[in-house]
N, C-alpha and C positions, 0 to 999 in steps of 0.2 A: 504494500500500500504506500511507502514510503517514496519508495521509485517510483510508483506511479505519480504522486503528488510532486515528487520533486521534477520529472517531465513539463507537467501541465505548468508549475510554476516557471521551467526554464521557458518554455513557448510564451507564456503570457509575456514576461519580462523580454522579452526578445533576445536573452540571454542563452548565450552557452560555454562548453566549459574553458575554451580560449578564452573566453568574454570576461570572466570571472578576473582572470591573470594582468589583462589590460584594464581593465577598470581599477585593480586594486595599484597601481602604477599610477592612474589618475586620484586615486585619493578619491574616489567614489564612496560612498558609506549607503548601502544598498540596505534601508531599514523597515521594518514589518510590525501589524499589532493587526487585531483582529476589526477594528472598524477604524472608521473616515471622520472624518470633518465635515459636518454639513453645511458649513458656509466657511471664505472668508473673510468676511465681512468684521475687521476687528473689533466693531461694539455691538454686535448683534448676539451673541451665545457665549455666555460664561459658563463653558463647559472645556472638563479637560481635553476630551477627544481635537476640539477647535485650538484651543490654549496650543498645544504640542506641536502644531505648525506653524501658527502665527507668531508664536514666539521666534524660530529661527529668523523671519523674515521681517519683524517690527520692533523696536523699541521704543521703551517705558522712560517717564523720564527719570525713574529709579527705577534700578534695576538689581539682579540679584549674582550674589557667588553662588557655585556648585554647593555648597553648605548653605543657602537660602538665607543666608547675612546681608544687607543690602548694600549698596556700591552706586556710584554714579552711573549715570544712564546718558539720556539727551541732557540733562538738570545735572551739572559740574558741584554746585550747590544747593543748599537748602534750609530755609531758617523760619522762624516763626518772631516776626518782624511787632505783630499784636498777639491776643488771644485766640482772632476770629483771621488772622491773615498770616499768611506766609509767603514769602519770598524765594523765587527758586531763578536762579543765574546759569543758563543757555549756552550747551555747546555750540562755538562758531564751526562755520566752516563744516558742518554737513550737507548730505543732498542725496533728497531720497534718492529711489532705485531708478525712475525715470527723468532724473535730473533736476529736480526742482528746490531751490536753495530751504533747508529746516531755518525757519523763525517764528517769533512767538505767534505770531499769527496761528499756525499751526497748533501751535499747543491750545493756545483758546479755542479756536475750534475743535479739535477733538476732544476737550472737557465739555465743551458746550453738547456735541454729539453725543458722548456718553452719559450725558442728562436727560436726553431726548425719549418719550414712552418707550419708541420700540427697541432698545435697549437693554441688554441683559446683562448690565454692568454698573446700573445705578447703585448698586449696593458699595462699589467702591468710591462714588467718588456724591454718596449722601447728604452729607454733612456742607457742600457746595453751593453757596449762593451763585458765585460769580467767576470766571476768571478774567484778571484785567492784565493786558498790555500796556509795560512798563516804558520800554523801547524794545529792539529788536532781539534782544537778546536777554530781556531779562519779564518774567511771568507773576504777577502778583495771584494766589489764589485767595477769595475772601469768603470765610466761611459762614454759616447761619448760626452756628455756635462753637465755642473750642472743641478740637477733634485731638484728640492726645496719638490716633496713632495711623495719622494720613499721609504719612511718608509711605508706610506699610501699604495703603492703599494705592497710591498712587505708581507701584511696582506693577500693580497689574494692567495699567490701562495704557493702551496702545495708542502711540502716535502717527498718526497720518495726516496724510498732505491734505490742507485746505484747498489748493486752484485743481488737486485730478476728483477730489470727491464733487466737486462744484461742475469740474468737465461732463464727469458721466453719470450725472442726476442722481446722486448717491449722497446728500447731503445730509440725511436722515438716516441710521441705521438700518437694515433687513429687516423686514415682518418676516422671523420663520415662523411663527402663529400659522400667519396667513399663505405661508410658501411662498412667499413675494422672490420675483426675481427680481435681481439687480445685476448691474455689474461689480460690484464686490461679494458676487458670489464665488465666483470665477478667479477673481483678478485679484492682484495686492500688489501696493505700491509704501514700501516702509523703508527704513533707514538701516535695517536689521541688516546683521553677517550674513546672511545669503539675501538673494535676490529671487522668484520665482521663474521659470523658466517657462513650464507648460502643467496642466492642472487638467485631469480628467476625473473626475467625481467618483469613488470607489473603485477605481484604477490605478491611477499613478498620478502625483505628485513630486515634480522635478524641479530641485531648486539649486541654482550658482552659487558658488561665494561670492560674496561683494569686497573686490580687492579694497574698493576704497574706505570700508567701514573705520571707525574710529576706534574701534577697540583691538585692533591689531595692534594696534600701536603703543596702547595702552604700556605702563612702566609695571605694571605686575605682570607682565607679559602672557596673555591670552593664546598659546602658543598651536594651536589649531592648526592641524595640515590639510582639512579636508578642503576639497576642491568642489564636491558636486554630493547633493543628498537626492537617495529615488525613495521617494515613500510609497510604498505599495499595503494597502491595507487586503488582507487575507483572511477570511472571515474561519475558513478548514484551520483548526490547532492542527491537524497530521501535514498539511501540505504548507505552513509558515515553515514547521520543527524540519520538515525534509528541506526545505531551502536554505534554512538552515544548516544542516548539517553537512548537504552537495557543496555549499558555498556558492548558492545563487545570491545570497539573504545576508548578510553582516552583520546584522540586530533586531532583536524581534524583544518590544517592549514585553509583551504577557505571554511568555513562555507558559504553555498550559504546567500545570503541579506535578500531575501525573508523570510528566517527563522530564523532570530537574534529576531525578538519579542518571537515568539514562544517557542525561546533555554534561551532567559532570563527569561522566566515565568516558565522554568521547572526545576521541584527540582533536585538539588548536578550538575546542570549543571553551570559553570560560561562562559562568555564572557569577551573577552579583547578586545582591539581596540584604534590604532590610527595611526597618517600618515604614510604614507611609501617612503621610498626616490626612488618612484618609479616612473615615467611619461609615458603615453600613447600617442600615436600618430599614425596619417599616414605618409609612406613616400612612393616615387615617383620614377617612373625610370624618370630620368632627363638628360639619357645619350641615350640610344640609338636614333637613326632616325629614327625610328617605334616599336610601342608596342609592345610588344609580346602576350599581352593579350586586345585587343583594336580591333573597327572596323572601325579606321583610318588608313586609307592606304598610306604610302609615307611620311608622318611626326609621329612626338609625340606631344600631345598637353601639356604632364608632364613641355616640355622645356621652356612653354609661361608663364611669370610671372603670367599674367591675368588670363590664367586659372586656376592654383596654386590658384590665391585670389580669383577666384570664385566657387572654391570646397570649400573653408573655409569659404565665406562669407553664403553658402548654410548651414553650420550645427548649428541646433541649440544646443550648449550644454549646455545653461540652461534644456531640454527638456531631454537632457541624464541624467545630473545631475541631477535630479528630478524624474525622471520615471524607467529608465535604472539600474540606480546605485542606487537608492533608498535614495540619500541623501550622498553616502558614495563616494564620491569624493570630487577634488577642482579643479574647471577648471582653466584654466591656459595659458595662450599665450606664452611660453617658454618649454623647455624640462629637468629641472632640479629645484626641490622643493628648498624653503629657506632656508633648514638645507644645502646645499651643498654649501660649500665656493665659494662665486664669485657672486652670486644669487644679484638679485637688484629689487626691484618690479618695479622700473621705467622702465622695460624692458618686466614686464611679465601685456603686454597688448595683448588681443584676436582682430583680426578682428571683426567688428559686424554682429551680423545674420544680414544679410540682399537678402532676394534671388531674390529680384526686382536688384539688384545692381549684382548679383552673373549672372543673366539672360545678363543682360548687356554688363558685362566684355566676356563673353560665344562669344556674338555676336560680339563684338571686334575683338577678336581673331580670329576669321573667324568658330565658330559652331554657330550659330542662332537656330538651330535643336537639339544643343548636340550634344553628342556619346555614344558609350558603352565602357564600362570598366569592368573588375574583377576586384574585391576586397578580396585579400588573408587574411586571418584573422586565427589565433588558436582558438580551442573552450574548450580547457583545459587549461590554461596557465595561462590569467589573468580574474582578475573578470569582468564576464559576460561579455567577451571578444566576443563571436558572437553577444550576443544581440547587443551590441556594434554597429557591422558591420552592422545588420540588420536595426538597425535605420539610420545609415548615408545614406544605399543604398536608404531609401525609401525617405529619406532627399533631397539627389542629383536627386533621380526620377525626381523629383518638379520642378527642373530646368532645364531638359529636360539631364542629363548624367544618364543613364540606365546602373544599376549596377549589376552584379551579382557579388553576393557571396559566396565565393571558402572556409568554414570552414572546420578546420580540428584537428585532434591531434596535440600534440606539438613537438611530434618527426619528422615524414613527415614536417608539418608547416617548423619548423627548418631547415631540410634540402632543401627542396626549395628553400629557401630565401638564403640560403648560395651557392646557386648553379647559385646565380641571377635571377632565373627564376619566376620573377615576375612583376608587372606592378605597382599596389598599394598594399600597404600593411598594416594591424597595428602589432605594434610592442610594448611593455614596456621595459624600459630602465631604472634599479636601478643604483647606483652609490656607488658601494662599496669603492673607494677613497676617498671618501664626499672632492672632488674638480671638480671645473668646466670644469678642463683641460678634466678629464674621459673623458665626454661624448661629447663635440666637439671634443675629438681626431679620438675616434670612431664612431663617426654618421655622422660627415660634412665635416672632412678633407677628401681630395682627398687622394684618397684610392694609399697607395705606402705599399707592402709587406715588403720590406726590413725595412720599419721604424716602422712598426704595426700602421698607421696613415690609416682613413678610414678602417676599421677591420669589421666595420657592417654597414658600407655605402653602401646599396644593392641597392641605388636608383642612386649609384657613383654621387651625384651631386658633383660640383667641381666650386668652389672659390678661383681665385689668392689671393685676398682680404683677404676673410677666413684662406687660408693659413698662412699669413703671420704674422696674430693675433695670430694662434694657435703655432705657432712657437715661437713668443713672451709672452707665457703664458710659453712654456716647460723650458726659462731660465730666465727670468727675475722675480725680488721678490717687494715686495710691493706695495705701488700706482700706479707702473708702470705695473706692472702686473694685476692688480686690473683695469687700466684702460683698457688695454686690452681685460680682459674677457668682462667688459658691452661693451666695441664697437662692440663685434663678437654675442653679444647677440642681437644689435641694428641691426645688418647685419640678423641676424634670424630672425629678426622680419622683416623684411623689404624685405628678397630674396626670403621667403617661404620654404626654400626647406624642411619641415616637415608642416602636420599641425598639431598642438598639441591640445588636446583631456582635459586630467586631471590628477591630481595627485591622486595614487591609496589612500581609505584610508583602513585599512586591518583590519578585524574582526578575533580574532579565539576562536574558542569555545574547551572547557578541561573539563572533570569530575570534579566537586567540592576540590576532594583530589590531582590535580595533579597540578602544580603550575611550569608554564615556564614564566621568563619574557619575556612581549612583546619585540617583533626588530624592528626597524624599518626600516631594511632590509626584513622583514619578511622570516627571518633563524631563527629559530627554536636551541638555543643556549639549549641542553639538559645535557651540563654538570654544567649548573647552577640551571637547575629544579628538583626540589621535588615532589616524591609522600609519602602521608602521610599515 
C-alpha cells in the first residue's frame, strides 16, 4: 500500500526519483499535512491551517522567535507612549513582494481591515479604537482602554499593502461565511521571507524566497538556506508517510501516531515532538430553546448544568489518552496548557469518569432514557480528531445519549460552526497571545461583535459573572488581574460550558537533512530551517 501511495504521490507532484536529488541541491523543502488553507486572504480566518502559510509569506509588525518570545517584525520598536496609546517606529526601506514601498499607511490600513465584520481576527486587535499616522514611518495605535498585552496581539496580525488590496477590490476582508470570492483568495502580496509563486487550492502551494527580505540580514542571523517551499496538502496519513519515507515529501506536519515507531526506526528519517499550546474540547449550544440537531422537542438539554456534568462524567479520557492518542496527549480539566500566562493547576481539575453518577444526573434532569444528539467533529484538523468523536459517541452510548457523528473536512467543518449551525461540537483552541485573556475572550465571553468578545463562542453560552472577570482581565495588571483569570477559571470548572478533552502533544516527522525547529504553536517557522 505504501508503494502504491508513494506512486500516486510521485505522479501528483510531478516528481521522480532524479527529481528528488535536484530539488534537494535547490534547497526545495517539499512539505505535507493533511489539509489546506481555505483562503489567503490575511484577515479573513484565524485558523491554524491558514496561519501556516501566511505566515511564510506576510509579516506582523511583531513578530516571533522559534521559542515564540517576541522580536521585531515591520515595528523596529514599540512603546506605550499613554495608557490608551502606543507608539511603534517602522522599518524603512521595505517593499512588499510586488514592489510596493511598506509605510505607515499600510499599517493603518490593515488595522483598520482587521477591524472590519468580516474578519476573523478582531479578537487581536479588540481593545483598538484607532490607528493614526504619525509620519511615514512611525504608527500611533490608540486604544478604547489600557491593553497590558497588545504587543502579544499585535504578532499575529498581518500586514499588507494598502494600493494592491484597493487594486483588486479587496479592501474588506473575505466572507468565508458567505464563500465570497475575492482575489485574496488566491493571491498574496506580503513583505514575508518567501514570496508566493502559484496556489492551487488543495493541491499545491509554491512559494520563493524573497532575497530581498529584511530578516536575512538580520545581526542574530536568521541563517535559512531554503530557496523554494511546495506545500502539498495530503488528506491519505499512508500516502503523506510513503512520501515521506521515498523522499518525495521532506516534512509532513501531522505525522499520523500510529506511525512514529515505524518513522523513528527508519533511516535519514528524524522525529520531533512536544507540547502544543493547543487544547481540545466539546462545546455546547447552550442558547437556543431547542436543538437543532437533537431528538428533544420543546427544550435543550445543553442548558441543564447536570447534563453538561453528565456528558463529562461519561468520558473516559484516561481510555483516549491511552488508546486514541497513543500516549500523545495531556488530559486536562481546563482549556489553556501551562505555558499560557494565567494557567494554575489548582484549577485544571477533570470531573471523574464516573457513568453510574453521569446515568444519575441524566435522570435528574428529566432523561432517564437519554436522547440523541450529533456530534460535529473535523476529520483533518486535529490529531485523530474523529477517532476522537468516535470514542466519546460510543462513551455516551453507555449512558443511554445516542450519538451520531457528523465528521468532516476542515473547511465545510469551519464553516458550519461559524454559521452556528451546530449542537455539539469538538473544537482545538491554540493560543497565539500565550495569555489567558485569548481564549476566555473568544470561547466564553458573551458573544458582542462590536467588541470581538465571544468571536468562536458557537455554543453562545453566556455568563454575567464571566463577563465581568473577562473585563477585569482586558484592564487591570498584576495580582489583581492574576486573581481574576483563576476565579473565571474556577467559574469553568464549575458552569461547564466546555468539556475539555487534552492538550494536543505534536509529532513531526523531516528527512534526516532538513532541520525546522519545533513550535509549539505547531507553525512551521521555515525561515529559520535548514536543508543541508
Amino acid at each position: 500500500m505504501l508503494l502504491a501511495a508513494a506512486a500516486v504521490l510521485g505522479a501528483g507532484l510531478g516528481l521522480g526519483v532524479m527529481a528528488g536529488d535536484a530539488q534537494a541541491q535547490n534547497r526545495t523543502v517539499r512539505w505535507s499535512a493533511s489539509g489546506d488553507a481555505n483562503t489567503l486572504d490575511p484577515h479573513s480566518q484565524n485558523i491554524g491551517t491558514v496561519a501556516m502559510i501566511l505566515q511564510q509569506m506576510y509579516d506582523t509588525l511583531i513578530t516571533r522567535n522559534a521559542d515564540l518570545t517576541l522580536r521585531p517584525g515591520l515595528a523596529t520598536a514599540w512603546t506605550a507612549v499613554e495608557p490608551t496609546r502606543w507608539r511603534l517606529t517602522l522599518r524603512q526601506g521595505v517593499r512588499f513582494h510586488e514592489g510596493e514601498a511598506f509605510t505607515a499607511d499600510d499599517v493603518v490600513f490593515s488595522i483598520q481591515r482587521a477591524l472590519m465584520p468580516t474578519s476573523n481576527f478582531g479578537i487581536f486587535v479588540d481593545t483598538v479604537e484607532r490607528a493614526e499616522k504619525v509620519d511615514d514611518f512611525t504608527v500611533d495605535i490608540v486604544l478604547k482602554l489600557p491593553d497590558p498585552i497588545l504587543p502579544n496581539k499585535l504578532a499575529s496580525v498581518y500586514i499588507a499593502s494598502r494600493s494592491w488590496l484597493e487594486k483588486h477590490n479587496a479592501t474588506r476582508p473575505q466572507n468565508t461565511r458567505a464563500r465570497e470570492e475575492m482575489h485574496t483568495v488566491r493571491n498574496a502580496n506580503g513583505t514575508g521571507a518567501f514570496r508566493l509563486v502559484s496556489r492551487e487550492g488543495d493541491v499545491r502551494t509554491v512559494m520563493r524566497r524573497n532575497e530581498d527580505w529584511y530578516g536575512w540580514r538580520e545581526p542574530d542571523n536568521l541563517t535559512s538556506n531554503i530557496q523554494e517551499l511546495v506545500f502539498r496538502p495530503i488528506a491519505s496519513d499512508a500516502t503523506r508517510i510513503a512520501g515521506l519515507l521515498s523522499g518525495e515529501v521532506d516534512f509532513v506536519l501531522d505525522p499520523p501516531l500510529q506511525d512514529l515507531a515505524r518513522l523513528r526506526n527508519a533511516p535519514n528519517i528524524r522525529v520531533v515532538e512536544g507540547p502544543e499550546i493547543r487544547t481540545i474540547f466539546l462545546a455546547m449550544d447552550t442558547y437556543r430553546d431547542e436543538l437543532l440537531y437533537s431528538d428533544v422537542r420543546g427544550r435543550n438539554p445543553m442548558k441543564d448544568l447536570r447534563v453538561r456534568q453528565a456528558l463529562y462524567h461519561a468520558i473516559d479520557i484516561q481510555a483516549i489518552h491511552r488508546t486514541t492518542m497513543r500516549g500523545f496527549s495531556v488530559p486536562t480539566g481546563t482549556f489553556f496548557p501551562p505555558q499560557v500566562n494565567g494557567y494554575t493547576a489548582a484549577e485544571d481539575v477533570r470531573l471523574p469518569f464516573d457513568p453510574a453518577r453521569a446515568r444519575a444526573l441524566l435522570a435528574e434532569a428529566g432523561y432517564p432514557q437519554g436522547f440523541g444528539i450529533t456530534l460535529d467533529c473535523p476529520n483533518n484538523r486535529y490529531i485523530n480528531d474523529e477517532q476522537i468523536c468516535q470514542a466519546i459517541a460510543a462513551m455516551w452510548a453507555r449512558i443511554g445519549v445516542r450519538t451520531s457523528v457528523r465528521a468532516q473536512p476542515l473547511a465545510p467543518f469551519f464553516a458550519q460552526i461559524q454559521r452556528d449551525d451546530v449542537s455539539v461540537y469538538l473544537l482545538g483552541w491554540g493560543v497565539p497571545a500565550l495569555d489567558a485573556l485569548y481564549s476566555f475572550q473568544s470561547l466564553v465571553a458573551t458573544r458582542n461583535g462590536a467588541q470581538g468578545d465571544g468571536i468562536w463562542n458557537y455554543g453562545r453560552y453566556s455568563n454575567p459573572r464571566m463577563d465581568a472577570l473577562i473585563q477585569r482581565m482586558k484592564t487591570e495588571t498584576g495580582e489583581s488581574r492574576t486573581a481574576a483569570i483563576h476565579e473565571a477559571l474556577r467559574l469553568y470548572r464549575e458552569d461547564v460550558p466546555h468539556i475539555p478533552l487534552h492538550h494536543q502533544m505534536i509529532p513531526w516527522a523531516m528527512r534526516g537533512n532538513v532541520h525546522v525547529p519545533h513550535a509549539a504553536n505547531n507553525q512551521p517557522f521555515f525561515r529559520f530551517a535548514r536543508v543541508d
